[in-house]
C-alpha positions in Angstrom: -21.3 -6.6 -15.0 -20.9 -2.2 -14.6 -20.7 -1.9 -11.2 -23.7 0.9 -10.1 -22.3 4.2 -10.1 -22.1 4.8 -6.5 -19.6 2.0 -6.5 -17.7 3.8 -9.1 -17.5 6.7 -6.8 -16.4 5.0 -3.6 -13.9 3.7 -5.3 -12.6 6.4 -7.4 -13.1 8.5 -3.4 -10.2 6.0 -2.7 -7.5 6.1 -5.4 -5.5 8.8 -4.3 -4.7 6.7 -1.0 -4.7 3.8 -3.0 -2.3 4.6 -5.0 -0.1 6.3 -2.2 0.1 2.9 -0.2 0.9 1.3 -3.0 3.6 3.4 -4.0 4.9 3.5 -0.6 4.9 -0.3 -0.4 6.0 -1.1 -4.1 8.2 2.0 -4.8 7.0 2.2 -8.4 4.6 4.3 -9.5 3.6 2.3 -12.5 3.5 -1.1 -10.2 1.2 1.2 -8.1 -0.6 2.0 -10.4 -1.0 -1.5 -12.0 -2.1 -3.0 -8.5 -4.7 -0.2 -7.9 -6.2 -1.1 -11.4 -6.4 -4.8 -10.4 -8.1 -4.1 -6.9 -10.5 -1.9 -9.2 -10.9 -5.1 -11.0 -11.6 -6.9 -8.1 -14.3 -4.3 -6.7 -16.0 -4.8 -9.7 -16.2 -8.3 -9.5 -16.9 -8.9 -5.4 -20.3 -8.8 -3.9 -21.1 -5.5 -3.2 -23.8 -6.0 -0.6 -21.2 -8.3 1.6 -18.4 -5.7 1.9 -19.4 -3.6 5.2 -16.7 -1.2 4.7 -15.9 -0.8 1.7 -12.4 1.5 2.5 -11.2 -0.9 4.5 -11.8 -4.0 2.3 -10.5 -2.1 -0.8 -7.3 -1.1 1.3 -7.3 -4.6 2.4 -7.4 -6.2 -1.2 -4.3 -3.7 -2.3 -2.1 -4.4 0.6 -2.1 -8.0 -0.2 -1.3 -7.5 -4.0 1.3 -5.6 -2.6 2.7 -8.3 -0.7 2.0 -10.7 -3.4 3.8 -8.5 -5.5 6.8 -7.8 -3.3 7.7 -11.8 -2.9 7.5 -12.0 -6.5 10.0 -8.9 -7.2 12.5 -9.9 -4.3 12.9 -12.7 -6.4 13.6 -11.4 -9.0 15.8 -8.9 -7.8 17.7 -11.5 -6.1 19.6 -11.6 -9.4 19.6 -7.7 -10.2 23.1 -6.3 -9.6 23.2 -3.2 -7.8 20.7 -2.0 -5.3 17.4 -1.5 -5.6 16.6 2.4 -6.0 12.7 3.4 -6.2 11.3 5.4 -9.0 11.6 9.3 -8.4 8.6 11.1 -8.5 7.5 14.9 -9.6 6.4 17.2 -7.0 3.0 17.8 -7.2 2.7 14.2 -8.1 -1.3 12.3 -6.8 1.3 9.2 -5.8 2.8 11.5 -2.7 -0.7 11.2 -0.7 -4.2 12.7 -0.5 -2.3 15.2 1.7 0.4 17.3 0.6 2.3 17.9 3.5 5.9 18.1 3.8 5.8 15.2 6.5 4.2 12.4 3.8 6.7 13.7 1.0 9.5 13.3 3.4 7.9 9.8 4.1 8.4 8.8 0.2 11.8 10.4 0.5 14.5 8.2 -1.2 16.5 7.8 2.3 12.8 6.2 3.6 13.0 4.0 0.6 16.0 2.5 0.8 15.0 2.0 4.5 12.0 0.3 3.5 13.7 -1.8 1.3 15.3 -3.7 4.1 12.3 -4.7 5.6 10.2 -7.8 4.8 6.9 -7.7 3.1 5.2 -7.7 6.3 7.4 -5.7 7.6 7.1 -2.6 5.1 3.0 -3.3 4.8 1.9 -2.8 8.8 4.9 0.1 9.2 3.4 2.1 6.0 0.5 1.9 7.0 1.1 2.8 10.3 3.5 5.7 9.9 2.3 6.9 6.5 -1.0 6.3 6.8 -1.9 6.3 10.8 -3.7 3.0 11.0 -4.2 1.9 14.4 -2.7 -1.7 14.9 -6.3 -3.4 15.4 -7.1 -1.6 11.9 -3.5 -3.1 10.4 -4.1 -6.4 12.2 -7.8 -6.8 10.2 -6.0 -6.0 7.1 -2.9 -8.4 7.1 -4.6 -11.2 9.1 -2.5 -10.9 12.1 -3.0 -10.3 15.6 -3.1 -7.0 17.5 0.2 -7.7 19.1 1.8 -9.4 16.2 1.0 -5.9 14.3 2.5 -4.4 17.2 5.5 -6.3 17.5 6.1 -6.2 13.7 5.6 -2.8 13.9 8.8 -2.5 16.8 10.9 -4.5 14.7 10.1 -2.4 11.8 10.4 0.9 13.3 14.1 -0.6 15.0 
């Protein structure tokens, strides 16, 4: 079934920070890019007249392919020699953020992702979208299923 074209639009409204999160969180642009299509996917197939807001249920949907994602690749990198280096990307490229300020391409600097790379799933998901993203903690705690202060705490660790 076409979702009606308003849908369309709210969505495609949303796929620059889509893809940014997911970029952030994944640090491939094609991976990004692949989980962006599948929450598309899974716009197109939910209820429309349940979701409330739609932003934060699309944003909610990505993060947890994300993290679905990111549990499947630290397993597999668990036998990949070498560490784990994001993909570079272009300047000028839609993946650095609906924004293009020098403080969110410093945030998908490679130093940052190496960083990231140390955290857990968790971890990375409620500090990018915190730092990168400036989601307040009750916002992050909807979208990850956690508590305020389990966000926060996470958060902490995170940032430490």
């Amino acid at each position: 079934m076409a979702l009606p074209f308003s849908d369309v639009d709210q969505f495609e409204a949303a796929r620059p920070r889509l893809e940014a999160i997911a970029y952030r969180m994944l640090g491939s642009a094609s991976e990004a890019q692949d989980v962006v299509q599948e929450t598309y996917l899974r716009w197109q197939a939910a209820d429309a007249a349940r979701i409330d807001v739609p932003h934060a249920w699309l944003t909610k949907v990505l993060t947890n392919l994300c993290l679905n994602q990111l549990t499947s690749a630290r397993a597999r990198r668990e036998t990949y020699v070498g560490a784990w280096l994001p993909e570079p990307l272009l300047e000028g490229d839609p993946m650095l953020g609906p924004e293009e300020t020098a403080e969110q391409r410093e945030s998908v600097s490679y130093a940052v992702m190496v960083l990231l790379e140390r955290l857990s799933p968790k971890e990375r998901a409620v500090y990018v979208l915190r730092e990168a993203f400036a989601y307040s903690h009750r916002e992050i705690a909807e979208i990850l299923d956690l508590s305020v202060d389990v966000s926060q705490q996470t958060y902490h660790r995170a940032k430490k």
